[in-house]
C-alpha positions in Angstrom: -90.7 8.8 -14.4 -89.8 10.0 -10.4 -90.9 7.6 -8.5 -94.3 9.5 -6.7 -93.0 7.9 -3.0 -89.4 8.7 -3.2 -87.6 10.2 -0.8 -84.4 11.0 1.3 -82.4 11.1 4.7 -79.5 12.7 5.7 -77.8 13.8 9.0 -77.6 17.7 8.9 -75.4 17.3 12.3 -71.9 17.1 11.9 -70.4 13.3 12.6 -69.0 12.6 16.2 -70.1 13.3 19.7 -73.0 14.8 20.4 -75.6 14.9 23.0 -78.6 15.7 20.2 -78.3 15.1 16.4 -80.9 15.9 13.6 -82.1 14.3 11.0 -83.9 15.2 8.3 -86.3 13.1 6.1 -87.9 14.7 2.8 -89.9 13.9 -0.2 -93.4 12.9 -1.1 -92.6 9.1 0.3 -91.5 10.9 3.6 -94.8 10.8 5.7 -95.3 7.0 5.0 -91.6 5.6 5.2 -91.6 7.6 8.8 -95.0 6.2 10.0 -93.7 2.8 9.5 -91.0 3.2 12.2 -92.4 5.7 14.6 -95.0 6.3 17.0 -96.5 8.9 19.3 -96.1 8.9 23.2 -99.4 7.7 23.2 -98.2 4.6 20.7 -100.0 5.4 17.7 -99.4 6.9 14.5 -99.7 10.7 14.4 -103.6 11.1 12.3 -102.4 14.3 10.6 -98.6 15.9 10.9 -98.9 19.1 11.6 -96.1 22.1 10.6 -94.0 23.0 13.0 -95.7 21.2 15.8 -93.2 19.0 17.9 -94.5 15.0 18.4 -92.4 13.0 20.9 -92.6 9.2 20.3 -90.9 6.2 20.3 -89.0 5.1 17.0 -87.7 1.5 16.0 -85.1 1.0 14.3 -83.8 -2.3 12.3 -82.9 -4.7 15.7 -86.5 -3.6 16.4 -84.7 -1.8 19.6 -86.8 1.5 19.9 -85.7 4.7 20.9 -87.7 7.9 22.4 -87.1 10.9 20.3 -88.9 14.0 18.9 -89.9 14.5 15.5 -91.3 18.1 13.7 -92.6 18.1 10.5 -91.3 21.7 8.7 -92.7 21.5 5.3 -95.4 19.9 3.2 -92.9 17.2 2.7 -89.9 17.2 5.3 -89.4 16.2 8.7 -87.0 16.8 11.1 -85.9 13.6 14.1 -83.9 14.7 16.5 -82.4 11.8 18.6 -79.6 11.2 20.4 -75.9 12.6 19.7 -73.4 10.0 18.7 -72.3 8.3 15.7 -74.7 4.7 16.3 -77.8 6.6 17.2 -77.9 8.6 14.1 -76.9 5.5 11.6 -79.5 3.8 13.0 -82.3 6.1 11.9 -80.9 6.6 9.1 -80.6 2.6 8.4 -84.3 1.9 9.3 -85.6 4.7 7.1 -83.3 3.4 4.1 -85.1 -0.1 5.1 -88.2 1.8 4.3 -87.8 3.0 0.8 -85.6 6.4 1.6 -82.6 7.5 -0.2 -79.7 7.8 1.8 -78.3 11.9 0.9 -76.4 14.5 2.2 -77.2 17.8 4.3 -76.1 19.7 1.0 -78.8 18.1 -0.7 -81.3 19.0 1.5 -80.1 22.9 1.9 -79.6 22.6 -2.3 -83.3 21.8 -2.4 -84.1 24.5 -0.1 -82.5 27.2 -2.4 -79.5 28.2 0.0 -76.5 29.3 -1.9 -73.0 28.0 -2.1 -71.8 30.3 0.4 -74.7 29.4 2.8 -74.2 25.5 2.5 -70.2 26.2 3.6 -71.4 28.2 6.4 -73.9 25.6 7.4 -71.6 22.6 6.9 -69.3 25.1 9.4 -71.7 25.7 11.5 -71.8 21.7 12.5 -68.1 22.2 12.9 -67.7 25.2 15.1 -67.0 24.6 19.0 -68.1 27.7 20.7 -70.6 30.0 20.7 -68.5 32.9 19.7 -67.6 31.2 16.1 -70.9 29.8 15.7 -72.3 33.3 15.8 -69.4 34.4 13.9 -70.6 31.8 11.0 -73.9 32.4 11.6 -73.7 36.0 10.4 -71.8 34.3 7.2 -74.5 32.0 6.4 -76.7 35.0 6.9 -74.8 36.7 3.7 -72.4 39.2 5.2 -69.6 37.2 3.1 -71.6 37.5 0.5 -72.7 41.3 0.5 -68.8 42.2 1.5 -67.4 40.2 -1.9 -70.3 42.0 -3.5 -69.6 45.3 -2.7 -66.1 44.7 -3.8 -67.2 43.7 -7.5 -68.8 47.2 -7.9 -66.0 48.7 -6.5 -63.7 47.2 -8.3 -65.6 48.8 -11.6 -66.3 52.5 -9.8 -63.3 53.1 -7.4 -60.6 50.5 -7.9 -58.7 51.7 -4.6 -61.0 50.8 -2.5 -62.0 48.0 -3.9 -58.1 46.6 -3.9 -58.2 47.6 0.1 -61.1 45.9 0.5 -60.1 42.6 -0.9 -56.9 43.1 1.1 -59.1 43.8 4.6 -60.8 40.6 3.7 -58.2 38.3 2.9 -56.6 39.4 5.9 -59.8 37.6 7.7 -58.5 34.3 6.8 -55.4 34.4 9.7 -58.0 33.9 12.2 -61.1 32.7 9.9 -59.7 29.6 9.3 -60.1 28.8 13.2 -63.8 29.4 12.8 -64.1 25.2 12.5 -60.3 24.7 13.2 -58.7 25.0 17.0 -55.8 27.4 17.5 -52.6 25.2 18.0 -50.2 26.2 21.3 -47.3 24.5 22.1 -45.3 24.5 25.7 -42.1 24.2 25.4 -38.6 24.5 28.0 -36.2 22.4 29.4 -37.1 19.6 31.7 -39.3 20.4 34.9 -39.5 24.2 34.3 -43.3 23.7 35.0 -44.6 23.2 31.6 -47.3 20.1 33.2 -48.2 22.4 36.1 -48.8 25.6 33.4 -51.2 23.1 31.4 -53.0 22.2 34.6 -53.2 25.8 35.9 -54.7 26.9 32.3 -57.2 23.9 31.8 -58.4 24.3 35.4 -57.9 20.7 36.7 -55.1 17.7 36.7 -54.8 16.9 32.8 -51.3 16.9 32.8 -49.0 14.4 35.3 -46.9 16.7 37.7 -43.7 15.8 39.5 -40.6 17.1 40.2 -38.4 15.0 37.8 -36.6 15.8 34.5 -38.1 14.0 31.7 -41.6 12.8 33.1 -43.2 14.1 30.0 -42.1 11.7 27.2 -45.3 12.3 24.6 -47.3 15.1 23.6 -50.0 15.9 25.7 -52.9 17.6 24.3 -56.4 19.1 25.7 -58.7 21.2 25.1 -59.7 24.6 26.3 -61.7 27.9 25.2 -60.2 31.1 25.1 -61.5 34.4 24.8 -64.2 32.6 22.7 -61.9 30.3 20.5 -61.2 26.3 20.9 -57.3 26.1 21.6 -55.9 22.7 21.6 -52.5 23.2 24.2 -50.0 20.7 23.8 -47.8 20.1 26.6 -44.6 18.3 24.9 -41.4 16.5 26.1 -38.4 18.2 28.1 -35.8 20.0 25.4 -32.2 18.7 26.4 -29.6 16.2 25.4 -30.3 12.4 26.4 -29.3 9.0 25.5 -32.6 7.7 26.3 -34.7 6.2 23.1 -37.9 7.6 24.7 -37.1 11.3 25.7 -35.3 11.2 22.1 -38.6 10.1 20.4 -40.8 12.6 22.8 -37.9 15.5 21.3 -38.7 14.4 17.8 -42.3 14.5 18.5 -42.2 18.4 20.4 -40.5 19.7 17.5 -42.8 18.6 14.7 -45.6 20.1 17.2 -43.6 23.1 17.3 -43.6 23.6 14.0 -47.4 23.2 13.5 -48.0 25.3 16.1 -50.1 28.6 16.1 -48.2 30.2 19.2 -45.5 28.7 21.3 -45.0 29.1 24.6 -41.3 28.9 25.3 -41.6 28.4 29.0 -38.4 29.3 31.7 -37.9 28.6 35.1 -37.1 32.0 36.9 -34.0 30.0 38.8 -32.6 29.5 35.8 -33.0 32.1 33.5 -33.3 32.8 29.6 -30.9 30.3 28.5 -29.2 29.9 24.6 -31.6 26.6 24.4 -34.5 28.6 25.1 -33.3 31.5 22.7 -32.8 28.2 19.9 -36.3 27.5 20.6 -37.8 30.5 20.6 -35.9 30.7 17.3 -37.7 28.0 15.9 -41.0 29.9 15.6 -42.5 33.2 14.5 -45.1 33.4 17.0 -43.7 33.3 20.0 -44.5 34.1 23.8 -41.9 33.9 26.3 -43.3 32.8 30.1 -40.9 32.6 33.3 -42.9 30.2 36.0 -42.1 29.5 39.6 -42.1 33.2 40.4 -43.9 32.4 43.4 -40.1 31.1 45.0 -39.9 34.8 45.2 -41.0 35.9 48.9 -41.2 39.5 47.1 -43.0 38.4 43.6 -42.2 42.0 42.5 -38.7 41.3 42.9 -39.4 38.5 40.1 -40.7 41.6 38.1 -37.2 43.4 38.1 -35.9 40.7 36.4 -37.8 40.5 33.2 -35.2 42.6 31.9 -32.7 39.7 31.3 -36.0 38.0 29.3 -37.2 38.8 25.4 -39.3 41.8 25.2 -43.4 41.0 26.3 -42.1 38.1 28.6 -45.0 37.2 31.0 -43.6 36.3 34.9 -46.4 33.6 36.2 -46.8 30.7 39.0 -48.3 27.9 37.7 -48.7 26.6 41.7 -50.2 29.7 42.9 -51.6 31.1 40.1 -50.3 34.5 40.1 -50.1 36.2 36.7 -52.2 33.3 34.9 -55.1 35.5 34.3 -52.9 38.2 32.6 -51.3 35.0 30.1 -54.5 33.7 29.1 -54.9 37.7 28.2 -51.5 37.9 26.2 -52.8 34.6 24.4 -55.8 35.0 22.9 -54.2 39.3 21.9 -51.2 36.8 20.1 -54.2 34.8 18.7 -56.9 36.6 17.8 -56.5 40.7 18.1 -57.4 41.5 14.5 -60.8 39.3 14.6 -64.1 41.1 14.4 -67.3 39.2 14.9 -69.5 41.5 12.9 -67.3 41.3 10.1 -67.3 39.5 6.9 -64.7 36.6 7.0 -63.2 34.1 4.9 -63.4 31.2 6.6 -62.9 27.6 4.2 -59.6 27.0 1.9 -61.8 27.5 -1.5 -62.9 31.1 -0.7 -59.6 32.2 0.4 -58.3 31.0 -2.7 -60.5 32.3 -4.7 -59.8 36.0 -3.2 -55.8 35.3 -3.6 -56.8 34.6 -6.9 -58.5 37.7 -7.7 -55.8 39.9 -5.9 -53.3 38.5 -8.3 -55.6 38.7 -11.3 -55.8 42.7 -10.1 -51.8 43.0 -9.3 -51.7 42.2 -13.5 -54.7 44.7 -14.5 -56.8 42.1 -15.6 -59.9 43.6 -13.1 -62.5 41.6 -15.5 -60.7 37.9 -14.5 -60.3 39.2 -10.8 -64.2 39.8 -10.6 -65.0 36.3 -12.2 -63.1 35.1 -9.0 -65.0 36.8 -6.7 -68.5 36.0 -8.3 -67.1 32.3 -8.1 -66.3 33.0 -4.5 -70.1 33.9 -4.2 -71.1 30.4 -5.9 -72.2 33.0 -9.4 -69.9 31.9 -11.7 -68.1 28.6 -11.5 -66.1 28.4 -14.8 -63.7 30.6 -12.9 -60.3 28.5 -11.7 -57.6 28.8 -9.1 
């Protein structure tokens, strides 16, 4: 027999830093396992919860150290505490409600119990994930079924116009370039030879002193990642190690590591010094990548910077001529970027946007390049969280 007071926690905020996290408490032992560990700003117990009505309080957890917080009940049975962000404040709820009788269970348990569908539970699971306010409302549309109407539509089509429906899929699983960096940061490398500016590009794109500057070879020895937002996208930039021959075991190790970031890496930047040119080991970088974008600093040694222009002809086609010091031509890089990065991305369209969906809709392009347009519809309804007998 269910036990008549059982219930459950679970964070529905993703893990890590955070200045507010939610939890969420639910079941018919909810009310009384929560009125054993919180109270109102006015230190009693709440007399009667009411929906959707906001109570600030104080809440103790199992050191008996109390934290203020805000709690909402929004059902019959479920509450809502949202507390501070952060990894210990959140466990800490959790442990002193677990003290109290509760179950410790997932966000997808909650959203299964609320009826949302497999497609909504990856959206909100992304949702917790995404870093800017662009992909959030880009997931947010997903969780709000346009994934889910677009594979749709596709089914029918596939049984009433089988064209379109096979340049539909296509359209969509061409999403997943830039869908997978709904929840995932683009990856750019710099790259060049020693003190072509590299450090000083990284500073002039982030907007303060991330990176250490100074006019010696070799000064950066590790990869140097931070973070910035482009166009709407999180972009982790990687500064890495100058490329060039050396006997020392530290600028050889800082090499090793800049080319297995190169070859993770989304875009590279294959930065030149405009004193030096567009040399053969740039070119053998360059080389080393399909997406690249050539950038020639230091223009700014020019005392005409449009002579600098004139000379982009000895550079790869779409080379951009910048100053890192000045910060002439930054603006028009950080343009060229996010056009290499995210030019086919639409944020009213429907987008594939975890590794199971776009597997699934390889799956059913394949099952269509063979004629078998019953198996290729099986993929899509277990894309849609309909059928999930289907395989991949």
């Amino acid at each position: 027999m269910t036990n008549p007071l059982f219930c459950r926690v679970a964070a529905l905020t993703s893990v890590g830093r955070g200045a507010v996290a939610t939890v969420v408490v639910w079941g018919a032992g909810a009310e009384s396992c929560l009125n054993r560990r919180f109270v109102n700003a006015a230190g009693k117990i709440p007399e009667t919860w009411e929906v959707d009505r906001v109570y600030f309080g104080r809440f103790r957890s199992l050191n008996s150290a109390e934290e203020e917080l805000v709690v909402c009940r929004v059902q019959q049975n479920a509450w809502e505490i949202h507390c501070h962000g952060g990894t210990a404040a959140v466990q800490a709820v959790i442990s002193a409600l677990v003290a109290e009788g509760a179950t410790q269970g997932s966000a997808e348990d909650w959203q299964t119990e609320q009826g949302a569908s497999l497609l909504q539970r990856e959206a909100s699971q992304a949702l917790a994930e995404a870093a800017t306010e662009r992909t959030a409302t880009i997931l947010l549309r997903q969780y709000q079924g346009r994934l889910a109407e677009e594979v749709e539509a596709i089914e029918s089509l596939l049984l009433s116009d089988l064209d379109a429906g096979q340049r539909r899929l296509q359209a969509l699983l061409g999403t997943w370039s830039w869908g997978q960096h709904l929840t995932r940061p683009w990856q750019i490398v710099l790259c060049g030879l020693p003190n072509v500016g590299k450090s000083s590009l990284i500073n002039a794109l982030v907007g303060y002193e991330r990176a250490i500057v100074q006019d010696l070879p070799g000064t950066t020895r590790d990869v140097v990642t931070t973070h910035i937002v482009c166009a709407g996208w999180a972009v982790a930039l990687s500064d890495t190690a100058g490329w060039r021959r050396t006997e020392d075991p530290l600028e050889q190790a800082g090499i090793v590591q800049a080319e297995q970031q190169i070859a993770r890496a989304d875009l590279l930047l294959v930065v030149a010094d405009v004193q030096t040119g567009w040399t053969p080991e740039l070119q053998s970088l360059a080389a080393r990548q399909q997406h690249v974008l050539p950038v020639v600093n230091k223009v700014d040694l020019f005392f005409d910077q449009s002579l600098a222009l004139t000379e982009l002809d000895r550079y790869p086609p779409g080379t951009m001529a910048i100053s890192a010091r000045s910060g002439a031509g930054i603006p028009e890089l950080v343009q060229a970027i996010s056009q290499r990065l995210v030019a086919t991305a639409c944020d009213e369209s429907a987008v594939l946007f975890t590794e199971r969906q776009y597997q699934l809709a390889t799956a059913a392009q394949s099952a269509l390049a063979a004629g078998q347009i019953d198996a290729a519809r099986e993929q899509l309804q277990a894309l849609r969280g309909e059928n999930h007998a289907a395989t991949i």
